[in-house]
TORNUDO-747295 format. One record per atom (N, C-alpha, C, O): x, y, z; residue in one letter. Coordinates in steps of 0.1 Angstrom, whole numbers, plus 5000, padded with zeros to 4 digits. Each point is the difference from the previous one (the first is absolute). Layout:
BEGIN
<pt X="X" Y="Y" Z="Z" r="A"/>
...
***
This chain:
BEGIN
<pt X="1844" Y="7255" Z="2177" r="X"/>
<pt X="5012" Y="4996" Z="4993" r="X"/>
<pt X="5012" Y="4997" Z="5009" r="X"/>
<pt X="5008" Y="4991" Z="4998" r="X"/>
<pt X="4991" Y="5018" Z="5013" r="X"/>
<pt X="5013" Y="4997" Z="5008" r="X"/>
<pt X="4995" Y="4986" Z="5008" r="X"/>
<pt X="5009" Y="4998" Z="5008" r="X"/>
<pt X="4986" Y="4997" Z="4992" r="X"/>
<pt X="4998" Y="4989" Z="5009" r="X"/>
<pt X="5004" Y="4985" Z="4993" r="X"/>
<pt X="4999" Y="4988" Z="5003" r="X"/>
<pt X="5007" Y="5020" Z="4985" r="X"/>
<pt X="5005" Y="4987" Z="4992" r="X"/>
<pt X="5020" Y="4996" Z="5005" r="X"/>
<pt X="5008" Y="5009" Z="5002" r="X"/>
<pt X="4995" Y="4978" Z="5000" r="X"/>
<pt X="5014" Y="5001" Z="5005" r="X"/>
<pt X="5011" Y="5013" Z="4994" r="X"/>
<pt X="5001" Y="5000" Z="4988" r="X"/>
<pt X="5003" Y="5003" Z="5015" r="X"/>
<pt X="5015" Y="5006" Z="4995" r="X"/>
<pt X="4993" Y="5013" Z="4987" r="X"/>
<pt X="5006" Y="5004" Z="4991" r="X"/>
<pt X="4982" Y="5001" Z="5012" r="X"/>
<pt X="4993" Y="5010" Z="4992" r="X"/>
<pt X="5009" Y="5014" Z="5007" r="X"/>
<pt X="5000" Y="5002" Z="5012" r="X"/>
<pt X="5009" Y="5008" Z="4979" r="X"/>
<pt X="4998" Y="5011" Z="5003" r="X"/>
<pt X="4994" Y="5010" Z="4992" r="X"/>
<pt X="4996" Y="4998" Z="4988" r="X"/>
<pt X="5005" Y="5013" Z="5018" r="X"/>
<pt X="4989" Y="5012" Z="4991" r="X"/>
<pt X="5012" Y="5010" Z="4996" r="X"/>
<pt X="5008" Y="5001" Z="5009" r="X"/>
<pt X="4996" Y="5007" Z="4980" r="X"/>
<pt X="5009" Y="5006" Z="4994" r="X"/>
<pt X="4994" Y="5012" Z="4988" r="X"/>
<pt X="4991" Y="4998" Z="4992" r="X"/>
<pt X="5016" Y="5010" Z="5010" r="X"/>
<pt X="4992" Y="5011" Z="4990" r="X"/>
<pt X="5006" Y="4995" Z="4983" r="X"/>
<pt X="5010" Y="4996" Z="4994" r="X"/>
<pt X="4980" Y="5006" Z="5003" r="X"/>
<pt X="5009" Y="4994" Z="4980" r="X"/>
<pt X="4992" Y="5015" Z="4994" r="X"/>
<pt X="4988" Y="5001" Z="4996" r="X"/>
<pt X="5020" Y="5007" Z="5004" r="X"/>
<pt X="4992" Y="5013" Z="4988" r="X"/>
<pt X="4987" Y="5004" Z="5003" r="X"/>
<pt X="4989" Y="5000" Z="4993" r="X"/>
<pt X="5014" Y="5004" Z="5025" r="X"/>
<pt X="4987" Y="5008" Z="5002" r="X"/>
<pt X="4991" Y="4988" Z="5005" r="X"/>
<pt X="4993" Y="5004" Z="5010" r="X"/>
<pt X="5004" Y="4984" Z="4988" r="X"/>
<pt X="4990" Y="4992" Z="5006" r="X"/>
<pt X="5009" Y="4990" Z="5009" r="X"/>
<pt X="5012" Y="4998" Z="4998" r="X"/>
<pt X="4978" Y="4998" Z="5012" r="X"/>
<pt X="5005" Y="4990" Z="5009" r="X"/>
<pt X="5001" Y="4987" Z="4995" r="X"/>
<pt X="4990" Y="4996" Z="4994" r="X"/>
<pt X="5020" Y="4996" Z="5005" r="X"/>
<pt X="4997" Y="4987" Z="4994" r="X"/>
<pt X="5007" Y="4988" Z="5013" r="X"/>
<pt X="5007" Y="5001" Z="5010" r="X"/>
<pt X="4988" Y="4991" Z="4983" r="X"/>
<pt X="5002" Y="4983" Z="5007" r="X"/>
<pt X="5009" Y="4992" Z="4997" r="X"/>
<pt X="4997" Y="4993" Z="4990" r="X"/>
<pt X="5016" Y="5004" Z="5016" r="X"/>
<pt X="5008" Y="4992" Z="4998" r="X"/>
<pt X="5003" Y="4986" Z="5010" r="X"/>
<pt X="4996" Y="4999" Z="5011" r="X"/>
<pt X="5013" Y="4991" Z="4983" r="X"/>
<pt X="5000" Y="4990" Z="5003" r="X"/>
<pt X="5015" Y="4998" Z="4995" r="X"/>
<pt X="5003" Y="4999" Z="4988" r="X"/>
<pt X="5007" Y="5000" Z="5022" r="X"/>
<pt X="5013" Y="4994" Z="4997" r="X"/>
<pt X="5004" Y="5013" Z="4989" r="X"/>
<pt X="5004" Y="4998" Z="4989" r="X"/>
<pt X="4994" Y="5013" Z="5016" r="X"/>
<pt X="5003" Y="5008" Z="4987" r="X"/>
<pt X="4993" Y="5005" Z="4990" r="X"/>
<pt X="5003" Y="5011" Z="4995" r="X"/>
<pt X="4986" Y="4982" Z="4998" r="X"/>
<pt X="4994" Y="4998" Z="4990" r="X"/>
<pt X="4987" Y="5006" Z="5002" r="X"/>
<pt X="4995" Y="5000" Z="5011" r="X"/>
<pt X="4997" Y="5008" Z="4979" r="X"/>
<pt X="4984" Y="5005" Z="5002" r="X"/>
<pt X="4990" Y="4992" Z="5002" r="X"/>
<pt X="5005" Y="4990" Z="4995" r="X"/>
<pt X="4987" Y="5009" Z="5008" r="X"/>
<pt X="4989" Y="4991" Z="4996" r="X"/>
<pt X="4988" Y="5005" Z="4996" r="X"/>
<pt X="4993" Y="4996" Z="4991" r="X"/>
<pt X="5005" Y="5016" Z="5016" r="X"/>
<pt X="4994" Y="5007" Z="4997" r="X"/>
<pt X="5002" Y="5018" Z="5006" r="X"/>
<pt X="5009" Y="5004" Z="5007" r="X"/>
<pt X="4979" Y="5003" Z="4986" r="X"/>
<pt X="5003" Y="5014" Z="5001" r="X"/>
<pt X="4990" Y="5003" Z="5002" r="X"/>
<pt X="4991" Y="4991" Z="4999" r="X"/>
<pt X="5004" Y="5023" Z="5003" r="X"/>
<pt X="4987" Y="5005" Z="5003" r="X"/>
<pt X="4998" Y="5016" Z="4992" r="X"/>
<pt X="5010" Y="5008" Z="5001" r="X"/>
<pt X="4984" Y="4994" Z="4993" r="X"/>
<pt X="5003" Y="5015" Z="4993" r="X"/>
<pt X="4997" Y="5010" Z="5006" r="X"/>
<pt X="4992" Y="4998" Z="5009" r="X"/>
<pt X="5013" Y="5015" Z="4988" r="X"/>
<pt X="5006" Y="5005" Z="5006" r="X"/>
<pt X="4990" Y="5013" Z="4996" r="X"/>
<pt X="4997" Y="5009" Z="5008" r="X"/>
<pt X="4999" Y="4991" Z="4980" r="X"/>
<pt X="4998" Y="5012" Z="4991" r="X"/>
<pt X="4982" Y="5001" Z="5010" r="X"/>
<pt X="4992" Y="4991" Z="5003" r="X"/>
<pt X="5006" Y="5021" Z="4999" r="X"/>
<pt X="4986" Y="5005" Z="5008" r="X"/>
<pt X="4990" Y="5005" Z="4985" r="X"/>
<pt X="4988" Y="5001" Z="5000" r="X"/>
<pt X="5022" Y="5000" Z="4988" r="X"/>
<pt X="4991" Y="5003" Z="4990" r="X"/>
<pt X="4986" Y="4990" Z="4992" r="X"/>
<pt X="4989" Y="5003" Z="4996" r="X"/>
<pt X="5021" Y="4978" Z="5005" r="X"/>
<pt X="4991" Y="4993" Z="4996" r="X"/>
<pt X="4993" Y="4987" Z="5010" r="X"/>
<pt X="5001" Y="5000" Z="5012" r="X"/>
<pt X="4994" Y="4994" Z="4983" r="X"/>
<pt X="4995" Y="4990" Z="5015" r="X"/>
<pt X="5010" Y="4994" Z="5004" r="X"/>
<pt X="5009" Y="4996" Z="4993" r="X"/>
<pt X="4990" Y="5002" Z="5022" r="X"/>
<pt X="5013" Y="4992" Z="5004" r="X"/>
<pt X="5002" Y="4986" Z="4998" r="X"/>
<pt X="4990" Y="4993" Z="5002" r="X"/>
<pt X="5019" Y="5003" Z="4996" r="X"/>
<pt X="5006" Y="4988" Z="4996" r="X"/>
<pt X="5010" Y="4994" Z="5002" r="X"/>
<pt X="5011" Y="5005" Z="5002" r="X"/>
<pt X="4986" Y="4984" Z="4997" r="X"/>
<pt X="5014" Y="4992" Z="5009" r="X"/>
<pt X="5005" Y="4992" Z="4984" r="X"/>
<pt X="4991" Y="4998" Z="4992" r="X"/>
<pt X="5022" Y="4998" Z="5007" r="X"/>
<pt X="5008" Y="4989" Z="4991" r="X"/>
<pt X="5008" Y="4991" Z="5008" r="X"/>
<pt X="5007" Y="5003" Z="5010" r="X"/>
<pt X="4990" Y="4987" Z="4984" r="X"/>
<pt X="5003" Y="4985" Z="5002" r="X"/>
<pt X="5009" Y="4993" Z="4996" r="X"/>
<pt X="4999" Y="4999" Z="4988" r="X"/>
<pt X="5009" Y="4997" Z="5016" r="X"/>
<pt X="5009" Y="4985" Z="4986" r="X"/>
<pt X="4992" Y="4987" Z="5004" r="X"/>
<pt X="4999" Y="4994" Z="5011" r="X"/>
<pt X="4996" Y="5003" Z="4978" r="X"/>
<pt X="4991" Y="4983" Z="4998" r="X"/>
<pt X="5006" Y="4990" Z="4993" r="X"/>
<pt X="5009" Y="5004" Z="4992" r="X"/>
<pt X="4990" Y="4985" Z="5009" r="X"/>
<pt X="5001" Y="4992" Z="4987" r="X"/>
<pt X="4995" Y="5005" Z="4990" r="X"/>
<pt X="4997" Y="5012" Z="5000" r="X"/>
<pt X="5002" Y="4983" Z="4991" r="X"/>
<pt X="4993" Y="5002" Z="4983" r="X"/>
<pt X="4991" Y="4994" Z="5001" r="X"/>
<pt X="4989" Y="5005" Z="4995" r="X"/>
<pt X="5011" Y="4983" Z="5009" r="X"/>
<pt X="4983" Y="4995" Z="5001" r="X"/>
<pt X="4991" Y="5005" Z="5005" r="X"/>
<pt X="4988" Y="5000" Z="4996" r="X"/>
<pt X="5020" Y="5008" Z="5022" r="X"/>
<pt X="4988" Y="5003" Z="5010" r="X"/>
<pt X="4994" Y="5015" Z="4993" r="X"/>
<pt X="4989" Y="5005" Z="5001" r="X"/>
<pt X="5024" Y="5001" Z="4991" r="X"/>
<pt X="4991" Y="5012" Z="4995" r="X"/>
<pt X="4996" Y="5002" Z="4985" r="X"/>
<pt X="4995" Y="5010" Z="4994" r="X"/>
<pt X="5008" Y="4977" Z="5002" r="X"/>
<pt X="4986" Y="4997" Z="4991" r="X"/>
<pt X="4985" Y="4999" Z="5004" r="X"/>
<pt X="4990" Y="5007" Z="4998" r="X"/>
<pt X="5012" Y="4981" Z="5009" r="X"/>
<pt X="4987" Y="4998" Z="5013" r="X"/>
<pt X="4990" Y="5012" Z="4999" r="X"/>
<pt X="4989" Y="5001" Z="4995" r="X"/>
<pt X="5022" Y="5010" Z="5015" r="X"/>
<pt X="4991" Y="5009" Z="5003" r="X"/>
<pt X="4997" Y="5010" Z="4994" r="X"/>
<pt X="4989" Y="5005" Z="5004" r="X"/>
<pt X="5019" Y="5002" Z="4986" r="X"/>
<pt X="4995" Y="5007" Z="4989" r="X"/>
<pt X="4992" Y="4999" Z="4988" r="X"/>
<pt X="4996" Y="5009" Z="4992" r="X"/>
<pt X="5001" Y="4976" Z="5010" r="X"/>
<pt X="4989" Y="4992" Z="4990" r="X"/>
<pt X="4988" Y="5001" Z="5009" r="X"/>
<pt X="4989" Y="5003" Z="4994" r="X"/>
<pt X="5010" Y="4994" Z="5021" r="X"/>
<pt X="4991" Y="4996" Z="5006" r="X"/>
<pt X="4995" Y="5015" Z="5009" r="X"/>
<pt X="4988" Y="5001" Z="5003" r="X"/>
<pt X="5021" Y="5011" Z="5001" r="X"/>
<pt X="4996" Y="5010" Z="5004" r="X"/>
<pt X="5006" Y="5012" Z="4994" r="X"/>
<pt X="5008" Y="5005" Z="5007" r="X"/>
<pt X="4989" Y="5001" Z="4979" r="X"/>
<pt X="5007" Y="5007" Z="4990" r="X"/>
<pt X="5000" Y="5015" Z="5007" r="X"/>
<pt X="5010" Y="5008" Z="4998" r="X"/>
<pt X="4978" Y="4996" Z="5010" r="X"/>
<pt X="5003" Y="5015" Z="5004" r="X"/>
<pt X="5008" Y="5000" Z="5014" r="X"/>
<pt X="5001" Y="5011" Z="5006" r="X"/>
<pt X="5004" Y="4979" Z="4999" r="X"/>
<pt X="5010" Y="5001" Z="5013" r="X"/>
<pt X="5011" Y="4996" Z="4995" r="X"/>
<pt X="5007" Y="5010" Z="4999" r="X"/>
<pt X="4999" Y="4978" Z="4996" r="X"/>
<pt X="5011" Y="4997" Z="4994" r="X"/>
<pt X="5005" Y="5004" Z="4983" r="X"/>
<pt X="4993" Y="4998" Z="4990" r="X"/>
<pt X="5017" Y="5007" Z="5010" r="X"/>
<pt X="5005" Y="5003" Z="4988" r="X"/>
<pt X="5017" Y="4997" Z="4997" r="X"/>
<pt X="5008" Y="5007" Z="5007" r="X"/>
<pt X="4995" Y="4987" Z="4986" r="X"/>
<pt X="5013" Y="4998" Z="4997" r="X"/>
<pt X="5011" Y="5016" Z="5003" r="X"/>
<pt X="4993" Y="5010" Z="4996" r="X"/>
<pt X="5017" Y="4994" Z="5008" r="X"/>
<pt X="5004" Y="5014" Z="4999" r="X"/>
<pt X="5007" Y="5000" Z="4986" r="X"/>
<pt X="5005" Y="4990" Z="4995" r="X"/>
<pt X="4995" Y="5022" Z="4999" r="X"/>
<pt X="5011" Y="5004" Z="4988" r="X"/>
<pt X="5007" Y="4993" Z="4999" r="X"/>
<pt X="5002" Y="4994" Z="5011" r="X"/>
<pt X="5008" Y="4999" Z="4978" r="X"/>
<pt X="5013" Y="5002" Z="5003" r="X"/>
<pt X="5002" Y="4984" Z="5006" r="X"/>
<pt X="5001" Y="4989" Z="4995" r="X"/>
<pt X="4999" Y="5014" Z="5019" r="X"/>
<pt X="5004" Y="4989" Z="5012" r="X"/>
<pt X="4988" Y="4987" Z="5003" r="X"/>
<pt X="5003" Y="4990" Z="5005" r="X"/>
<pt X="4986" Y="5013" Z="4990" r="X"/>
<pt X="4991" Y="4991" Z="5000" r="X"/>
<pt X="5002" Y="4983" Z="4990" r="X"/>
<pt X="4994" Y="4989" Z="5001" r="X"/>
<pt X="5017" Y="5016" Z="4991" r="X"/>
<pt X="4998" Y="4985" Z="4996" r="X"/>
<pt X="5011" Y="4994" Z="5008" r="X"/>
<pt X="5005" Y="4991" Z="4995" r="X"/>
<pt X="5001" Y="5014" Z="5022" r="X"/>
<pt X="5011" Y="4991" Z="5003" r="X"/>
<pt X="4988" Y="5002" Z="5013" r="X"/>
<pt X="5005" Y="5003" Z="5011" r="X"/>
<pt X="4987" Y="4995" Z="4989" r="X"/>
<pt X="4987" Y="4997" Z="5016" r="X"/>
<pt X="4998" Y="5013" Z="5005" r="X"/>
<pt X="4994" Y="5001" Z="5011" r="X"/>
<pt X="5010" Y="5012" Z="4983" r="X"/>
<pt X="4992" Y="5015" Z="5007" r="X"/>
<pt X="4988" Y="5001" Z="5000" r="X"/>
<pt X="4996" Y="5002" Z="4988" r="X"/>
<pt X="4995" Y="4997" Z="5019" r="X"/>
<pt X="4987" Y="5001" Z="5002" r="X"/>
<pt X="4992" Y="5013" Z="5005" r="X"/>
<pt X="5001" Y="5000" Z="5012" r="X"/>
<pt X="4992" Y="5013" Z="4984" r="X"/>
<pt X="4996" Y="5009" Z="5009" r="X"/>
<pt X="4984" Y="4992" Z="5006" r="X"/>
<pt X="4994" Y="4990" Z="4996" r="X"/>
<pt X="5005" Y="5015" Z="5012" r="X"/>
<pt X="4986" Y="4995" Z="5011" r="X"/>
<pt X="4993" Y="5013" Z="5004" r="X"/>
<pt X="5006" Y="5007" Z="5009" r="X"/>
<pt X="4981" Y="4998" Z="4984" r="X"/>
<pt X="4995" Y="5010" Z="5005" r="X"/>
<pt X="4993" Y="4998" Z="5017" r="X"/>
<pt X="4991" Y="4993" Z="5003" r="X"/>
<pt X="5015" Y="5014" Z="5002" r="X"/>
<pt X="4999" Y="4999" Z="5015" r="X"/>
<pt X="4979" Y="4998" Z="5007" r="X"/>
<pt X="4995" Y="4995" Z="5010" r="X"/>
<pt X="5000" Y="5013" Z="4978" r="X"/>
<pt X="4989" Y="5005" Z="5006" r="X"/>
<pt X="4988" Y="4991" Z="4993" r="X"/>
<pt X="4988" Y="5002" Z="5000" r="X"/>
<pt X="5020" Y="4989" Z="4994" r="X"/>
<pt X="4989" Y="4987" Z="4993" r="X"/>
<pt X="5001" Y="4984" Z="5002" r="X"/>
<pt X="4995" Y="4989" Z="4996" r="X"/>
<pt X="5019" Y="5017" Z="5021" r="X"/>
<pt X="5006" Y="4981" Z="4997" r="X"/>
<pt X="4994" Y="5000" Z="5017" r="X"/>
<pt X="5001" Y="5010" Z="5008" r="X"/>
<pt X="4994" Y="4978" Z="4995" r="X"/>
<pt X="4996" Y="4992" Z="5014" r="X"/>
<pt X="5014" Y="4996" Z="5008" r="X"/>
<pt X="5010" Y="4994" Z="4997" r="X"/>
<pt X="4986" Y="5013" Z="5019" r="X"/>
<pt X="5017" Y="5001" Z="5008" r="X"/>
<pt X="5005" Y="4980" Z="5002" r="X"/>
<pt X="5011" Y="4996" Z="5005" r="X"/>
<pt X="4978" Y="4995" Z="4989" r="X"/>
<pt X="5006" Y="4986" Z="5003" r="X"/>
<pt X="5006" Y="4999" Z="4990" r="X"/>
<pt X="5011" Y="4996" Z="5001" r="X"/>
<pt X="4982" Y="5007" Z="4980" r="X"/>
<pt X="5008" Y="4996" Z="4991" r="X"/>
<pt X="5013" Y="5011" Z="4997" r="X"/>
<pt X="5010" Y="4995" Z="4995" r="X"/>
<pt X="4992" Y="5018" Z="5009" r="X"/>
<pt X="5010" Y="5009" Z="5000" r="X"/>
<pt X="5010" Y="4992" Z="5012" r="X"/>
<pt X="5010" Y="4994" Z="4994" r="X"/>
<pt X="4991" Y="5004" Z="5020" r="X"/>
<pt X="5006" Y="4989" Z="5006" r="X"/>
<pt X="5009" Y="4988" Z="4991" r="X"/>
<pt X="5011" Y="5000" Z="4996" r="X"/>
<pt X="4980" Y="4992" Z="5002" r="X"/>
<pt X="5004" Y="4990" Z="4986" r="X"/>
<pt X="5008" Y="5003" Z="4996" r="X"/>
<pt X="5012" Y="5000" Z="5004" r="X"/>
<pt X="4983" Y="5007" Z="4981" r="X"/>
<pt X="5009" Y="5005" Z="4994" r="X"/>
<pt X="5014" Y="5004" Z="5004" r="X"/>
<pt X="5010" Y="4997" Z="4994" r="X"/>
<pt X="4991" Y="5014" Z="5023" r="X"/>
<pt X="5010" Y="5002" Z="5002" r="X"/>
<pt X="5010" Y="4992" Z="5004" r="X"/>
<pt X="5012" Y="5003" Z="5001" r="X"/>
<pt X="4981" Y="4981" Z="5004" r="X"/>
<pt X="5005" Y="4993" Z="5004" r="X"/>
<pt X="5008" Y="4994" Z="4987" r="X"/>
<pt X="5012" Y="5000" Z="5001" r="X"/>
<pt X="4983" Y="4995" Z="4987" r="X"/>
<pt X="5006" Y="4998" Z="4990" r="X"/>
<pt X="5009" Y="5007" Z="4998" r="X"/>
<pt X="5011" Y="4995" Z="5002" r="X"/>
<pt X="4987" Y="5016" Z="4994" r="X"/>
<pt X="5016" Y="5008" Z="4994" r="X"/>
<pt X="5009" Y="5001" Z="5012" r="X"/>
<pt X="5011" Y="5005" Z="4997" r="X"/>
<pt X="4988" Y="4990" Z="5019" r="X"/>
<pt X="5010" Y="5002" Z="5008" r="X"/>
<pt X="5006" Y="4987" Z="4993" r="X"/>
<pt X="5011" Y="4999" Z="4993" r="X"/>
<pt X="4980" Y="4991" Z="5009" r="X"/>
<pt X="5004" Y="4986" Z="4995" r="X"/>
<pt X="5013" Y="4999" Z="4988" r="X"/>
<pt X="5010" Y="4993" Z="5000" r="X"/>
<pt X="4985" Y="5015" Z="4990" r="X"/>
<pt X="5006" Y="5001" Z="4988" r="X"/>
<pt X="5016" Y="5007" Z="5002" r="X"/>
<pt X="5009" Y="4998" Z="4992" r="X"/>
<pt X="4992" Y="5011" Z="5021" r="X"/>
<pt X="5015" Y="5003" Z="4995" r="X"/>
<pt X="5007" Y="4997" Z="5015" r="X"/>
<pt X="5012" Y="5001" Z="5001" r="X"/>
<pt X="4979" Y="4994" Z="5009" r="X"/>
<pt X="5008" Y="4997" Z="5012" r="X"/>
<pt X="5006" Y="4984" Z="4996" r="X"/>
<pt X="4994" Y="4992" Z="4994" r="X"/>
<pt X="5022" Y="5007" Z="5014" r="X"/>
<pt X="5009" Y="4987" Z="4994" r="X"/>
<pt X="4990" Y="4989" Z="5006" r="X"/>
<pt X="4993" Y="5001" Z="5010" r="X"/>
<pt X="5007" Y="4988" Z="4983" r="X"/>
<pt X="4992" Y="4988" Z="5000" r="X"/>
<pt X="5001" Y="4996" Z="5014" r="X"/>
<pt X="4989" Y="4994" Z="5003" r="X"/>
<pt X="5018" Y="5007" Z="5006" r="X"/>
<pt X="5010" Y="4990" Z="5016" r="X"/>
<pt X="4989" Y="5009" Z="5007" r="X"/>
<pt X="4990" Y="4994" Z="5003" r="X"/>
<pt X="5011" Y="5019" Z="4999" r="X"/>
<pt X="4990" Y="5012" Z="5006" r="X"/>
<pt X="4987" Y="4998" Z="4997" r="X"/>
<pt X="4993" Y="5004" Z="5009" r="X"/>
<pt X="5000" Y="4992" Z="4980" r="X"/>
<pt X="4985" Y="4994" Z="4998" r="X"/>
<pt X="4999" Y="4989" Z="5002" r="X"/>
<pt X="4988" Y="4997" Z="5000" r="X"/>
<pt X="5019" Y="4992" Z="5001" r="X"/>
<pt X="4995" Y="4990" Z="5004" r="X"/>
<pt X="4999" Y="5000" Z="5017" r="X"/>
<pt X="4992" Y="4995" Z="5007" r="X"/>
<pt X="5020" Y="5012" Z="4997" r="X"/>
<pt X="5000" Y="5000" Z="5016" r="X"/>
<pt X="4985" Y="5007" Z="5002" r="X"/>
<pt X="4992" Y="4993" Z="5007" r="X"/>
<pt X="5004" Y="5017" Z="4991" r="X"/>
<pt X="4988" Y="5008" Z="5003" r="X"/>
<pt X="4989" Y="4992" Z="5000" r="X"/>
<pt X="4991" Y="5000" Z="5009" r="X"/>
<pt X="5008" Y="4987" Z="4976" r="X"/>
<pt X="4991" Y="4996" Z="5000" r="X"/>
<pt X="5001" Y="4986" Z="5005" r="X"/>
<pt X="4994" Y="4991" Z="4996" r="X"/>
<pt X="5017" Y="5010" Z="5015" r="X"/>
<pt X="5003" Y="4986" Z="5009" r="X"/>
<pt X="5000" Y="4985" Z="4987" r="X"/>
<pt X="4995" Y="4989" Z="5004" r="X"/>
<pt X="5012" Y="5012" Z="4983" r="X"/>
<pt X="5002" Y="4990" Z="4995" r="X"/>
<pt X="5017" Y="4996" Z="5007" r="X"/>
<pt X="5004" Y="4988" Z="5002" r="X"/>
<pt X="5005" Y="5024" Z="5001" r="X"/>
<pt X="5012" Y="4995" Z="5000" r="X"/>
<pt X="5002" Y="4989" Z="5008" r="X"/>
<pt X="4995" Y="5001" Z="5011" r="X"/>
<pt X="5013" Y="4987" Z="4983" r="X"/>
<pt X="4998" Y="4989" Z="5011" r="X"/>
<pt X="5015" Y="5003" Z="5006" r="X"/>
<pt X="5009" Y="5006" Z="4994" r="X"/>
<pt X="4989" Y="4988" Z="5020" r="X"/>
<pt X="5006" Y="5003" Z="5009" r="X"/>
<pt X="5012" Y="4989" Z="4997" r="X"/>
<pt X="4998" Y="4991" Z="4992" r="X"/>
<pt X="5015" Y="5009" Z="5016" r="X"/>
<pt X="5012" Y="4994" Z="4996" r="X"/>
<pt X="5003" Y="4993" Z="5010" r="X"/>
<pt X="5011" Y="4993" Z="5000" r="X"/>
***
């Protein structure tokens, strides 16, 4: 996750989470009681996608899931499509100027 531009790591209530410009993108849980798991912010499509297409890894969260909270059971998802994914939700809340430079669209002046 940190190898993403301008990613830092910050405690949010006990779990480590992933920010960008301020913002979460994601979190990792925290609790040793249930399986571990990470949350997402997605689009609405991408986590329609995947909660239609992989129902015991992806699940909408409580509450926050109809604005793209996504949980991801850690111990059912593949480290290329978990990658992905995390690359989307950095996508989703890092400012547009910063994703395009990473993904070398910004044109030069």
């Amino acid at each position: 996750m940190m190898a993403l531009p301008q990613t830092e790591e910050r405690d949010h209530f006990g779990s480590p989470s992933y920010r960008v410009n301020g913002k979460i993108f994601a979190q990792l849980s925290a609790s040793q009681k249930k399986e571990q798991r990470a949350l997402v912010k997605l689009s609405s499509a991408d986590q329609a996608a995947l909660t239609l297409s992989h129902p015991d890894t992806f699940s909408p969260a409580p509450h926050w899931g109809r604005h793209g909270w996504t949980y991801i059971e850690l111990a059912s998802i593949q480290k290329s499509i978990f990658e992905d994914v995390l690359f989307s939700s950095w996508r989703q809340i890092a400012p547009k100027r910063l994703v395009a430079s990473y993904l070398g669209l910004e044109k030069s002046r």
